[in-house]
PDB file with SEQRES, HELIX, SHEET and CRYST1 records, atoms N, CA, C and O in Angstrom:
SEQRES   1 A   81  UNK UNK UNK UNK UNK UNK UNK UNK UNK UNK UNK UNK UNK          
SEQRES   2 A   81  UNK UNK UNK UNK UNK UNK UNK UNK UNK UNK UNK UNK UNK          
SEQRES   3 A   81  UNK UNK UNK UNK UNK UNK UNK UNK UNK UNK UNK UNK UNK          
SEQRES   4 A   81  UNK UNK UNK UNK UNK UNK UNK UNK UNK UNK UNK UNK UNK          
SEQRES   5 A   81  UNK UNK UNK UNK UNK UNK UNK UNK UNK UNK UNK UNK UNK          
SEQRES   6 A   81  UNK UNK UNK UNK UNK UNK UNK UNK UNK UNK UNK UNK UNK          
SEQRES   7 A   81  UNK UNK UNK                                                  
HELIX    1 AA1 UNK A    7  UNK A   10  1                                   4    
HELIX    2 AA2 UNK A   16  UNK A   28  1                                  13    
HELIX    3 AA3 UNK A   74  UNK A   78  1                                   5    
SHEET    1 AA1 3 UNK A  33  UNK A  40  0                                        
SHEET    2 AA1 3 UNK A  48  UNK A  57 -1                                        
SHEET    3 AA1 3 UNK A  65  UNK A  72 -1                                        
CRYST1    1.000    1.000    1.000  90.00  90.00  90.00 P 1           1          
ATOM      1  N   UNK A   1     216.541 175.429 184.752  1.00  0.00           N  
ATOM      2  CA  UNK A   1     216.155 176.396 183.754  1.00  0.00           C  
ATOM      3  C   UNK A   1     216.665 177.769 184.184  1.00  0.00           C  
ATOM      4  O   UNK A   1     216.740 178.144 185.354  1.00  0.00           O  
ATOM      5  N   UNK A   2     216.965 178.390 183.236  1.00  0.00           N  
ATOM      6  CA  UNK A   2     217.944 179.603 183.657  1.00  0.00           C  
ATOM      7  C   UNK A   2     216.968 180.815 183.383  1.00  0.00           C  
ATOM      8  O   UNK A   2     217.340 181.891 183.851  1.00  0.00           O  
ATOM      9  N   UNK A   3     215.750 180.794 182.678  1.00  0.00           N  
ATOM     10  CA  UNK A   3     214.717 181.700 182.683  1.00  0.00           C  
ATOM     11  C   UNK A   3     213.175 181.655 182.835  1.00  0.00           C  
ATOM     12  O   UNK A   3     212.508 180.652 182.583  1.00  0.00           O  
ATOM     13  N   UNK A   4     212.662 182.857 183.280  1.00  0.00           N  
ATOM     14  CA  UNK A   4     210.817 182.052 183.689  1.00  0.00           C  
ATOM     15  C   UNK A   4     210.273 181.862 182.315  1.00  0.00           C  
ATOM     16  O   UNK A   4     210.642 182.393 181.268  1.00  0.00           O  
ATOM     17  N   UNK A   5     209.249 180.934 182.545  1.00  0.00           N  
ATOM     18  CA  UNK A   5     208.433 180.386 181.230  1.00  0.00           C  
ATOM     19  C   UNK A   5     206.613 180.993 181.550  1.00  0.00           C  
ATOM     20  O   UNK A   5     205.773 180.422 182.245  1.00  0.00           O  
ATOM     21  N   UNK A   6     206.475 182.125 180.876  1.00  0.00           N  
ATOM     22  CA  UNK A   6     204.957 182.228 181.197  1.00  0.00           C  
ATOM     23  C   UNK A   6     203.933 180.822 180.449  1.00  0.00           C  
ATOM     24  O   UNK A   6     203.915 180.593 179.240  1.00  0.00           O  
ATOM     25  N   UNK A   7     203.486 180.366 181.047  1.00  0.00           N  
ATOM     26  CA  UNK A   7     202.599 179.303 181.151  1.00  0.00           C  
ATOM     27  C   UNK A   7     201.463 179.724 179.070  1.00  0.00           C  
ATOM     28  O   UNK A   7     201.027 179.225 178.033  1.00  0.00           O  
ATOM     29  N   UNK A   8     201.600 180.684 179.689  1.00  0.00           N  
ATOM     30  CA  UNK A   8     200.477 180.681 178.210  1.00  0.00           C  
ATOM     31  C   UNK A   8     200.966 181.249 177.145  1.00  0.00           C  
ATOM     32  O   UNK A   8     200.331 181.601 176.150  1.00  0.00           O  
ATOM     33  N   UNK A   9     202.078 181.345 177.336  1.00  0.00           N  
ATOM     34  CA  UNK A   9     202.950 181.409 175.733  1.00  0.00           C  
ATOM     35  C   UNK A   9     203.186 179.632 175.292  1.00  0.00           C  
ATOM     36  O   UNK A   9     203.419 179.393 174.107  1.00  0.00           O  
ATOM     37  N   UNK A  10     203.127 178.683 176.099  1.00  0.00           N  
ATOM     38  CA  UNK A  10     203.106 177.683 175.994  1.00  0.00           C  
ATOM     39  C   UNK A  10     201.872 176.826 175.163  1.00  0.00           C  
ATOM     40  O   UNK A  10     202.050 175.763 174.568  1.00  0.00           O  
ATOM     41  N   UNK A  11     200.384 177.676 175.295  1.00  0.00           N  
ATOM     42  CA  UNK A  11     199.470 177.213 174.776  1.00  0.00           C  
ATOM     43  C   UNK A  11     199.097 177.778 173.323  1.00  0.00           C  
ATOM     44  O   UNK A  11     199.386 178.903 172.915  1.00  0.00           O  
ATOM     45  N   UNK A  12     198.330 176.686 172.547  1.00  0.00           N  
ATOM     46  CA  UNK A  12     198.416 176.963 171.060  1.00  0.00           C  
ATOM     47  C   UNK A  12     197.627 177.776 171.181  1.00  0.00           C  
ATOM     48  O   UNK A  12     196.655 177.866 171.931  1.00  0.00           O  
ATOM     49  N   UNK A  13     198.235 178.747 170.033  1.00  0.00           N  
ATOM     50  CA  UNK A  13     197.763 180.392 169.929  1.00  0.00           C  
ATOM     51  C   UNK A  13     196.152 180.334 169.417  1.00  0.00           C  
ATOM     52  O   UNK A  13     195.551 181.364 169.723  1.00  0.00           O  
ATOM     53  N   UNK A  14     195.297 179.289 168.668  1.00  0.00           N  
ATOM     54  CA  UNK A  14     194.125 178.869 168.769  1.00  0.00           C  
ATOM     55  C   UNK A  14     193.285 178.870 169.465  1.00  0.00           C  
ATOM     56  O   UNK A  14     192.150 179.315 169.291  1.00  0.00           O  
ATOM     57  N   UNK A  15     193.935 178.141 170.761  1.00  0.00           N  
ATOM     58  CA  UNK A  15     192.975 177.455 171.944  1.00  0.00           C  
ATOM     59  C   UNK A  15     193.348 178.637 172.925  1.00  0.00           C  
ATOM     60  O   UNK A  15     192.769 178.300 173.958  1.00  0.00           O  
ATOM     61  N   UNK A  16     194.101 180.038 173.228  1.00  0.00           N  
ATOM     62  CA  UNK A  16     194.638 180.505 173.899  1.00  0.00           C  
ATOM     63  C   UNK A  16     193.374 181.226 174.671  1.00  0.00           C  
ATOM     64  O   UNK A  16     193.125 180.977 175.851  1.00  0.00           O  
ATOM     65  N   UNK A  17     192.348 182.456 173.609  1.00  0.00           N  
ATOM     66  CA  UNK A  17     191.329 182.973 173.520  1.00  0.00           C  
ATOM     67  C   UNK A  17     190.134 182.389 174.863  1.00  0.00           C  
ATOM     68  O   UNK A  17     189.855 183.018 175.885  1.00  0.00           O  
ATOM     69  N   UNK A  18     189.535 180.869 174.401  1.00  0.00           N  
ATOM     70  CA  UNK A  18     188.966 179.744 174.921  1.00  0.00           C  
ATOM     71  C   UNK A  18     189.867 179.798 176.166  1.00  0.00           C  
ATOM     72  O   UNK A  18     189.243 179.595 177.208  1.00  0.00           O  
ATOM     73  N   UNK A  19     190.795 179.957 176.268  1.00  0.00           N  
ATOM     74  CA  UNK A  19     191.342 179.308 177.482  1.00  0.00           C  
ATOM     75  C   UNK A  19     191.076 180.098 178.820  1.00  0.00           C  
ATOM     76  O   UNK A  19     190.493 179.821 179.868  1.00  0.00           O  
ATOM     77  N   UNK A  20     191.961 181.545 178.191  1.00  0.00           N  
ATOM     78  CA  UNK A  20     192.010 182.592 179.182  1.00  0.00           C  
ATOM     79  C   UNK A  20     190.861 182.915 179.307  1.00  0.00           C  
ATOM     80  O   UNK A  20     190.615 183.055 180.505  1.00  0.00           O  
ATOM     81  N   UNK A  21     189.523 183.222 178.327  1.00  0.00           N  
ATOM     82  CA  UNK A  21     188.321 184.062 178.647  1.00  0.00           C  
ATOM     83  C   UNK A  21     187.182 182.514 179.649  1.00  0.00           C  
ATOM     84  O   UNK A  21     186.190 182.822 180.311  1.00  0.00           O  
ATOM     85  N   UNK A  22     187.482 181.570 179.556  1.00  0.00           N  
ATOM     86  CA  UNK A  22     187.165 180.719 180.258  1.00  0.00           C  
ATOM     87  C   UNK A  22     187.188 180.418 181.806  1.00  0.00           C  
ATOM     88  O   UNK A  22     186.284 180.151 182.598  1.00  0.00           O  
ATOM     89  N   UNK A  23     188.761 180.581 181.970  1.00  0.00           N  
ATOM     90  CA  UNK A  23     189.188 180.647 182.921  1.00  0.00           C  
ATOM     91  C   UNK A  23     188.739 182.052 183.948  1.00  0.00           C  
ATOM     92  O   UNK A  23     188.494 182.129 185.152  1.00  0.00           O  
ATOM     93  N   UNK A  24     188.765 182.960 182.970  1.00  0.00           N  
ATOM     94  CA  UNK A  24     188.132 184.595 183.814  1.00  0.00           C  
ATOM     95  C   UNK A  24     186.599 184.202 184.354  1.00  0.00           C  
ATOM     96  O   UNK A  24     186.108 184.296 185.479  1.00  0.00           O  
ATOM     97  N   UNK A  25     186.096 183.767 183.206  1.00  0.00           N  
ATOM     98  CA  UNK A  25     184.200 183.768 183.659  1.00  0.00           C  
ATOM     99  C   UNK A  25     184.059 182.974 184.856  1.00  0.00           C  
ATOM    100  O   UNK A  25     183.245 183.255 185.736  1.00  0.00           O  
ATOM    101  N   UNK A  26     184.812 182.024 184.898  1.00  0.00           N  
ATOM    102  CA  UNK A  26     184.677 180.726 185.846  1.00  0.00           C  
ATOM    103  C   UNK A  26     185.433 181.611 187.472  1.00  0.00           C  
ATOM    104  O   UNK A  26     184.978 181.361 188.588  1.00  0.00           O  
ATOM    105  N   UNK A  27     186.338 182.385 187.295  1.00  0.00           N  
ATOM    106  CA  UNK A  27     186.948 183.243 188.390  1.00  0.00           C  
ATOM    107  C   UNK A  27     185.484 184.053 188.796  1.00  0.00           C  
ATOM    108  O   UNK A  27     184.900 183.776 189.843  1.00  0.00           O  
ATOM    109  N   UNK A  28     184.976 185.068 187.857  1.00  0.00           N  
ATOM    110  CA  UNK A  28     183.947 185.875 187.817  1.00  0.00           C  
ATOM    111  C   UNK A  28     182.727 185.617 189.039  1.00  0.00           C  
ATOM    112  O   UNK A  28     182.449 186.353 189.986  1.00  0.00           O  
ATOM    113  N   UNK A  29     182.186 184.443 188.692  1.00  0.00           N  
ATOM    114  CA  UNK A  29     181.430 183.787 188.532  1.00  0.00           C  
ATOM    115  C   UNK A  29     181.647 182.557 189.893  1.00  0.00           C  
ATOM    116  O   UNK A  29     181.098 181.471 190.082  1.00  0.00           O  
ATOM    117  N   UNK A  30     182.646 183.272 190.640  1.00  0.00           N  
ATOM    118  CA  UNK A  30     182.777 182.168 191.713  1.00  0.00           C  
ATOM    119  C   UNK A  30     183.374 181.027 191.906  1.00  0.00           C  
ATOM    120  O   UNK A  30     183.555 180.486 192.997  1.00  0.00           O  
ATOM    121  N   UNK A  31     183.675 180.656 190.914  1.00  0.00           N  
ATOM    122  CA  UNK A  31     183.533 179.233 190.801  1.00  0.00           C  
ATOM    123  C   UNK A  31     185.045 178.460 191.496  1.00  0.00           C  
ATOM    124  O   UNK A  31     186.008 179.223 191.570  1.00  0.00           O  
ATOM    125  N   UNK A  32     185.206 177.368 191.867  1.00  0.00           N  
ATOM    126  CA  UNK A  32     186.482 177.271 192.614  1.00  0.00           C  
ATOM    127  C   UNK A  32     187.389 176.222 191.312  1.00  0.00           C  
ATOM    128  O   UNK A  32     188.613 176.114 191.385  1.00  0.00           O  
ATOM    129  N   UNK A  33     186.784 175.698 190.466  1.00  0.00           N  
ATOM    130  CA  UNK A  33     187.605 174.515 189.851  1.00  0.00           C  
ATOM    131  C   UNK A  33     187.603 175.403 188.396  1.00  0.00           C  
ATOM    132  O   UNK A  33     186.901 176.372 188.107  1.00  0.00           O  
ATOM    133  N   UNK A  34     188.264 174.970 187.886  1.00  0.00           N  
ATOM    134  CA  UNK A  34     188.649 175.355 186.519  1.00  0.00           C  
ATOM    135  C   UNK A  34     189.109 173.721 185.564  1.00  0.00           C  
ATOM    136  O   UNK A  34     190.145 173.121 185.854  1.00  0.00           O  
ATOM    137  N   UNK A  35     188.317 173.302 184.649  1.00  0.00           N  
ATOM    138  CA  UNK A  35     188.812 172.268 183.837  1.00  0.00           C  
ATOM    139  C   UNK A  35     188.429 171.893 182.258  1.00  0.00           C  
ATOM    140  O   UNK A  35     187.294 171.565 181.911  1.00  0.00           O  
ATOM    141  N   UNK A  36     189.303 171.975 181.576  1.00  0.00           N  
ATOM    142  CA  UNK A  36     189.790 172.035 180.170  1.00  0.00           C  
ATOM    143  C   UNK A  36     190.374 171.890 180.035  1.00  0.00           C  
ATOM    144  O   UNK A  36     191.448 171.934 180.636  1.00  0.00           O  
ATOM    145  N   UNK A  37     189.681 171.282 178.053  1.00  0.00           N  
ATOM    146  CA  UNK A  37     191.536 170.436 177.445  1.00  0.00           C  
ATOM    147  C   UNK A  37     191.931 171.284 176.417  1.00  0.00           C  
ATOM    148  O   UNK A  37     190.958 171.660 175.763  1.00  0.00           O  
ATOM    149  N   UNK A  38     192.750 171.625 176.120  1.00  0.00           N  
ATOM    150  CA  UNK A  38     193.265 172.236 174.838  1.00  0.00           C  
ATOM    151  C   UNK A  38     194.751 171.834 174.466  1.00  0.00           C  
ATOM    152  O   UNK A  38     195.239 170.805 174.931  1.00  0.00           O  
ATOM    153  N   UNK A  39     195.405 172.602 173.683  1.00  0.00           N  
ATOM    154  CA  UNK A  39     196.230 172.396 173.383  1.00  0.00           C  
ATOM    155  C   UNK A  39     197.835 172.742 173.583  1.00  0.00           C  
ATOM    156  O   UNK A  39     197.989 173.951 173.411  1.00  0.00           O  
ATOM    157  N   UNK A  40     198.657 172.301 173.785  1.00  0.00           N  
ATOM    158  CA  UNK A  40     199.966 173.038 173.799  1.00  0.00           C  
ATOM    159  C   UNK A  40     201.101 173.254 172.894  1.00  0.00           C  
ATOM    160  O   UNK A  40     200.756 172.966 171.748  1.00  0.00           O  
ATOM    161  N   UNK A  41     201.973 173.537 172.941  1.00  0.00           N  
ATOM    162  CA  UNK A  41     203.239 173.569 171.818  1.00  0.00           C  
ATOM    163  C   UNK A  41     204.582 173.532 172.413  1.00  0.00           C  
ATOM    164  O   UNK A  41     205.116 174.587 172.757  1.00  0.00           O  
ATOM    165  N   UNK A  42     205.133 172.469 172.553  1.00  0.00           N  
ATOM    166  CA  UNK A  42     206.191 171.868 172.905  1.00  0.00           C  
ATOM    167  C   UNK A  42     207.964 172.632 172.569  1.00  0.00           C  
ATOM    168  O   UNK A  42     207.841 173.131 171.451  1.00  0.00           O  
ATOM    169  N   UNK A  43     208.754 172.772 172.833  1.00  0.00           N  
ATOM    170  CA  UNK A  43     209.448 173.215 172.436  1.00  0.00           C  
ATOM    171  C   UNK A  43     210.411 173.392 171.252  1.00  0.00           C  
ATOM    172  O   UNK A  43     211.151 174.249 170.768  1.00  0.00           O  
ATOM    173  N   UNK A  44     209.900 171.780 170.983  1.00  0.00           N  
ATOM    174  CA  UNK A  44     210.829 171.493 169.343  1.00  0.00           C  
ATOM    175  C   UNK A  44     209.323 171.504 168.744  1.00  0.00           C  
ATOM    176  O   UNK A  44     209.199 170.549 167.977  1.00  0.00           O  
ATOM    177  N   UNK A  45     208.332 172.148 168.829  1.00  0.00           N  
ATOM    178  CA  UNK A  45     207.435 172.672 167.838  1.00  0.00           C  
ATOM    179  C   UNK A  45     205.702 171.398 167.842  1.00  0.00           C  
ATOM    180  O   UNK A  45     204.708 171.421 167.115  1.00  0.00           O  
ATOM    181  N   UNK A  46     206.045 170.574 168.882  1.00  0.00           N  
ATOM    182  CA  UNK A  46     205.115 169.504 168.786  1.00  0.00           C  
ATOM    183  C   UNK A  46     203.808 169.795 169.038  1.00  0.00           C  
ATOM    184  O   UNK A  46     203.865 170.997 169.298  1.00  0.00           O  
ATOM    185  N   UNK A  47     202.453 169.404 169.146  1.00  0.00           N  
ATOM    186  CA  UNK A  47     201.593 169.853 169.502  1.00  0.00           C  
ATOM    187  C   UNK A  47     200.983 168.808 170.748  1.00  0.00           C  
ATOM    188  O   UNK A  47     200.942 167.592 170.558  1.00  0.00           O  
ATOM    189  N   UNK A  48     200.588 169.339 171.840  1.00  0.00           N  
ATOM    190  CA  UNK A  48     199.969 167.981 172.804  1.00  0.00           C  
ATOM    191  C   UNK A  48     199.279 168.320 173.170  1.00  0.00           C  
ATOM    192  O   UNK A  48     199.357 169.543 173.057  1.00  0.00           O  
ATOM    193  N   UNK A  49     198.103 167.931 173.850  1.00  0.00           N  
ATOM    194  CA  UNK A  49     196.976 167.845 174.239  1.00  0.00           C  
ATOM    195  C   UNK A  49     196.792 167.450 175.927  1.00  0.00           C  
ATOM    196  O   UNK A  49     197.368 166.552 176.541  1.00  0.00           O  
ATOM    197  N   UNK A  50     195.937 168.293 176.364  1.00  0.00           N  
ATOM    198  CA  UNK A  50     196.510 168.517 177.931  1.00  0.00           C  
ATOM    199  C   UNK A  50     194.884 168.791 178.299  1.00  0.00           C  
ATOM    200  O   UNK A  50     193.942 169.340 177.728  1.00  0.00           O  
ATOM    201  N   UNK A  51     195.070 168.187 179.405  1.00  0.00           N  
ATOM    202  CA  UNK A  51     193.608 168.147 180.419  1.00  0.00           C  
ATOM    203  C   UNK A  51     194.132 168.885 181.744  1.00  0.00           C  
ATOM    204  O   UNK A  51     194.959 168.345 182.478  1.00  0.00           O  
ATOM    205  N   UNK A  52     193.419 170.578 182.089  1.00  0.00           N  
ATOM    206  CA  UNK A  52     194.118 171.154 182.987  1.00  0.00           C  
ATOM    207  C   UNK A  52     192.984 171.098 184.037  1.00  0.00           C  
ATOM    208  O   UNK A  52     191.794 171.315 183.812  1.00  0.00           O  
ATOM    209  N   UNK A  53     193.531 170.778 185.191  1.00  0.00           N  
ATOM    210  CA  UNK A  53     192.341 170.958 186.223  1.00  0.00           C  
ATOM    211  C   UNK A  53     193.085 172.242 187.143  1.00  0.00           C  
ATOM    212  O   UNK A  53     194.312 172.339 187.159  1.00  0.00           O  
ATOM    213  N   UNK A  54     192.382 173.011 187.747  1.00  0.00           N  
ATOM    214  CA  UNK A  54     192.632 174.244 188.268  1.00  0.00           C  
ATOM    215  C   UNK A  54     191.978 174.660 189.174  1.00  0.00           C  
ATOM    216  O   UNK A  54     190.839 175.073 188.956  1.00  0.00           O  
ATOM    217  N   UNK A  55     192.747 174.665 190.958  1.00  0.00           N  
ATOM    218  CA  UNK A  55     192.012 175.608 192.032  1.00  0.00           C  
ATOM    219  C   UNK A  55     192.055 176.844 192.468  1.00  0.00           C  
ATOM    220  O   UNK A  55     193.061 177.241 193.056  1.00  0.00           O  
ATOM    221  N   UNK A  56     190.717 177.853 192.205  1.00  0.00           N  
ATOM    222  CA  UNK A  56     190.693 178.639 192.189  1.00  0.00           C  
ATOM    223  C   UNK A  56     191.086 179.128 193.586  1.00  0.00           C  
ATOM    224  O   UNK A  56     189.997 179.386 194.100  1.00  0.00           O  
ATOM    225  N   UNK A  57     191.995 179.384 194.439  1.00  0.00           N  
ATOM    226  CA  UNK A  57     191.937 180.067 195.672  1.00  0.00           C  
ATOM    227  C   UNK A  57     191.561 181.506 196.079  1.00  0.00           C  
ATOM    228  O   UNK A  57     191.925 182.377 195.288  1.00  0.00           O  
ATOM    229  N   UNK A  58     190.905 181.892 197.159  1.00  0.00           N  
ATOM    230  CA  UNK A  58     189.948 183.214 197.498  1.00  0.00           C  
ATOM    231  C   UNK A  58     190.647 183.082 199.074  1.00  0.00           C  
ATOM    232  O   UNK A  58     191.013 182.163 199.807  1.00  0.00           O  
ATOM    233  N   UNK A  59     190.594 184.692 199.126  1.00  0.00           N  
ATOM    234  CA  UNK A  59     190.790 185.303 200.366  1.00  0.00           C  
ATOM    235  C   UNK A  59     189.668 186.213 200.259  1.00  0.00           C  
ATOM    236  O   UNK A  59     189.333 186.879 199.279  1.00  0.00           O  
ATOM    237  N   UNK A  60     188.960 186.124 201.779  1.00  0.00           N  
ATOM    238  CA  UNK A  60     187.724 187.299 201.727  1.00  0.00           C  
ATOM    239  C   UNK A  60     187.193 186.958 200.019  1.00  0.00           C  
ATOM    240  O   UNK A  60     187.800 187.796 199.352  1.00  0.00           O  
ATOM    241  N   UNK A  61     186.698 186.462 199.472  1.00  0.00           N  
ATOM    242  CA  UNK A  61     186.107 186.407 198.061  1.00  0.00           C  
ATOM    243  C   UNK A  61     187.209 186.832 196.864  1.00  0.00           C  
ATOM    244  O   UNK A  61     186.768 186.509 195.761  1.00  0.00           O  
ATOM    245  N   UNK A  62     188.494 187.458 196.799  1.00  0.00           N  
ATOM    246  CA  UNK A  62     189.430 187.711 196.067  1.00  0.00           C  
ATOM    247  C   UNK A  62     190.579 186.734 195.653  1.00  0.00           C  
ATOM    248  O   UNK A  62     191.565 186.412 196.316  1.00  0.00           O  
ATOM    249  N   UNK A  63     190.293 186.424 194.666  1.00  0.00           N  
ATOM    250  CA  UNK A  63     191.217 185.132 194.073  1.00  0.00           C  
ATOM    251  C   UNK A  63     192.948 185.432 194.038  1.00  0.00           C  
ATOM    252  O   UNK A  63     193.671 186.031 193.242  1.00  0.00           O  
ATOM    253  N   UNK A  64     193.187 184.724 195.270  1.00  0.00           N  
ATOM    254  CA  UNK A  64     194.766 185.314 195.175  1.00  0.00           C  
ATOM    255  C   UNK A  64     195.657 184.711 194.470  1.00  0.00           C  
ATOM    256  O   UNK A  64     196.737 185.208 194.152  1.00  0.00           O  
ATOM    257  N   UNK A  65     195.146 183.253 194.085  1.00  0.00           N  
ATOM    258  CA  UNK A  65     195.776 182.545 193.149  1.00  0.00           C  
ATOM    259  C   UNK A  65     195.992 181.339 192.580  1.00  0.00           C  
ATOM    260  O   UNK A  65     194.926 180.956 193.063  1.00  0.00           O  
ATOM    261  N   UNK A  66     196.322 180.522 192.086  1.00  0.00           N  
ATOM    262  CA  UNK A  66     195.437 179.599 191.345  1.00  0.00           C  
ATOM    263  C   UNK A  66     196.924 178.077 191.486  1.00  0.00           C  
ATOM    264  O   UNK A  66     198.154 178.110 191.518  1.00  0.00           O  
ATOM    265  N   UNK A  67     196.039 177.123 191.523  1.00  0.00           N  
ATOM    266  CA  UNK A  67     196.707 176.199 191.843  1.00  0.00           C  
ATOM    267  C   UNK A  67     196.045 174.733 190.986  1.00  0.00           C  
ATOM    268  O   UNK A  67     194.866 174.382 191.019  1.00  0.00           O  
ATOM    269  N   UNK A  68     197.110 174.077 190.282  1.00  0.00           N  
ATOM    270  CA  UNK A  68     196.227 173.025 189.348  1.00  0.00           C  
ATOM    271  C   UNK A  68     197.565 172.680 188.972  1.00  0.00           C  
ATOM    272  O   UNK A  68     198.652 173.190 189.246  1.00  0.00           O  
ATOM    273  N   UNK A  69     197.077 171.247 187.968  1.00  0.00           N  
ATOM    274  CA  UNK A  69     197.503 170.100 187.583  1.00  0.00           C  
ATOM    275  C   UNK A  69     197.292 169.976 185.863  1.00  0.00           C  
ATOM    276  O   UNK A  69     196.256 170.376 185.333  1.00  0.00           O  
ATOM    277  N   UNK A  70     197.966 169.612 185.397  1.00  0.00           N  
ATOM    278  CA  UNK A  70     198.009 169.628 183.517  1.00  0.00           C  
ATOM    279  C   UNK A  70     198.664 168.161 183.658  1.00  0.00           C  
ATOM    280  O   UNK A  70     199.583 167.781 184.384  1.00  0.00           O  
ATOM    281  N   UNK A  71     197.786 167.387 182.604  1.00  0.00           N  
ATOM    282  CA  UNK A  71     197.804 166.045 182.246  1.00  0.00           C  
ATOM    283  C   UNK A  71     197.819 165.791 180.833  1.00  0.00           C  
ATOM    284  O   UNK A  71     196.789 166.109 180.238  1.00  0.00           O  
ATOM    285  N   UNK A  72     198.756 165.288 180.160  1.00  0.00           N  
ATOM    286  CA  UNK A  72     199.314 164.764 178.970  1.00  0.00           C  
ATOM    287  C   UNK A  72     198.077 163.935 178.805  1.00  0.00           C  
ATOM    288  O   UNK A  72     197.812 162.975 179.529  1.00  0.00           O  
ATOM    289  N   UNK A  73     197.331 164.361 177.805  1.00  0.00           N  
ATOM    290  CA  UNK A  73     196.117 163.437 177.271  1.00  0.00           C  
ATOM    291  C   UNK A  73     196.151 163.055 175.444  1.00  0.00           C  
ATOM    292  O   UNK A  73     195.389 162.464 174.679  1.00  0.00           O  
ATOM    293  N   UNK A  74     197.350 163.694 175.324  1.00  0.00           N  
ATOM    294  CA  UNK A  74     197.587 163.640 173.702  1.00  0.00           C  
ATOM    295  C   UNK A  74     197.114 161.988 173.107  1.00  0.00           C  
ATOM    296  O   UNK A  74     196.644 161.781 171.988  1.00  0.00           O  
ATOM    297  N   UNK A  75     197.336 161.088 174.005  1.00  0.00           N  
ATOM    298  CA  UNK A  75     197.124 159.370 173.489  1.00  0.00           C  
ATOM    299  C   UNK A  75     195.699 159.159 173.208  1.00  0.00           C  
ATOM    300  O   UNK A  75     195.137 158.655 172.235  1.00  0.00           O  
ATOM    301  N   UNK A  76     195.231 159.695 174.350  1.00  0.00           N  
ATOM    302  CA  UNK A  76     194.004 159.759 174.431  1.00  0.00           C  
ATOM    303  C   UNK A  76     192.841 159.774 173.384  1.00  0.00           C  
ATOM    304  O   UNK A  76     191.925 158.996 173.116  1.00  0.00           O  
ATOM    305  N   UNK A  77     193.450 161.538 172.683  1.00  0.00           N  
ATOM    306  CA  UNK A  77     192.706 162.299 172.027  1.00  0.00           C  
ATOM    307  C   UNK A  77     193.348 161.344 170.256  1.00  0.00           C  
ATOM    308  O   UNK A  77     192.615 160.934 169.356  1.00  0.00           O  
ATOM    309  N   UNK A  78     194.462 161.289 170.305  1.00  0.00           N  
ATOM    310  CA  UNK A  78     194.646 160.841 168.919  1.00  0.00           C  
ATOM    311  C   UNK A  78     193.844 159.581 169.120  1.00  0.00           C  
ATOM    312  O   UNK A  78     193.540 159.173 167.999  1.00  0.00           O  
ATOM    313  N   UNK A  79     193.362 158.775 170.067  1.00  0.00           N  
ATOM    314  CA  UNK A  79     192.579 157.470 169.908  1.00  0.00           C  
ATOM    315  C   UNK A  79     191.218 157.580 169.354  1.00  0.00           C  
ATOM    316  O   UNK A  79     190.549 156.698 168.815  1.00  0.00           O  
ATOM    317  N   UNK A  80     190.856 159.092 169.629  1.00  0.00           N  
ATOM    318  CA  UNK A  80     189.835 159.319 169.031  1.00  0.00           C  
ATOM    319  C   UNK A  80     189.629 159.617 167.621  1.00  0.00           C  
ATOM    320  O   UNK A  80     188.614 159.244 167.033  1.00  0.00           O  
ATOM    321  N   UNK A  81     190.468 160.212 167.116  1.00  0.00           N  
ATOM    322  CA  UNK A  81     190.333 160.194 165.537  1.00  0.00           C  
ATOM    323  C   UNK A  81     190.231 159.361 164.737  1.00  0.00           C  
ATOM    324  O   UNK A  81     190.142 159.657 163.546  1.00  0.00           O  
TER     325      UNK A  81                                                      
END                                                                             
């Protein structure tokens, strides 16, 4: 890839709100894991469904930065409808 991809231009502009203010409280608030599903938007315009798990890392109590895993759950979720 010849340019960076910010991660949350990637997520549907819907679920974006939920995502980020989620992810802050759970930083806030201590917490070391971060996990939610929402949605994404693919490059030729698709929509998928993603289960993100997320470690919060701390130095001295200051979150220097975050480390996690995103799982294609789209099969999943359409099984449910």
């Amino acid at each position: 890839m010849s340019e960076s991809i910010v991660y949350a231009d990637l997520v549907h502009p819907a679920d974006l709100p939920d995502v980020e203010t989620e992810l802050e409280e759970t930083g806030k608030k201590g917490g070391r894991e971060f996990v939610k599903e929402y949605r994404i938007l693919t490059e030729p315009g698709d929509v998928r469904w993603v289960e993100e798990k997320t470690f919060i890392q701390r130095e001295e109590g200051v979150i220097t930065h975050y480390q996690g895993i995103i799982v294609d759950i789209t099969e999943r979720k359409q099984g449910m409808s």
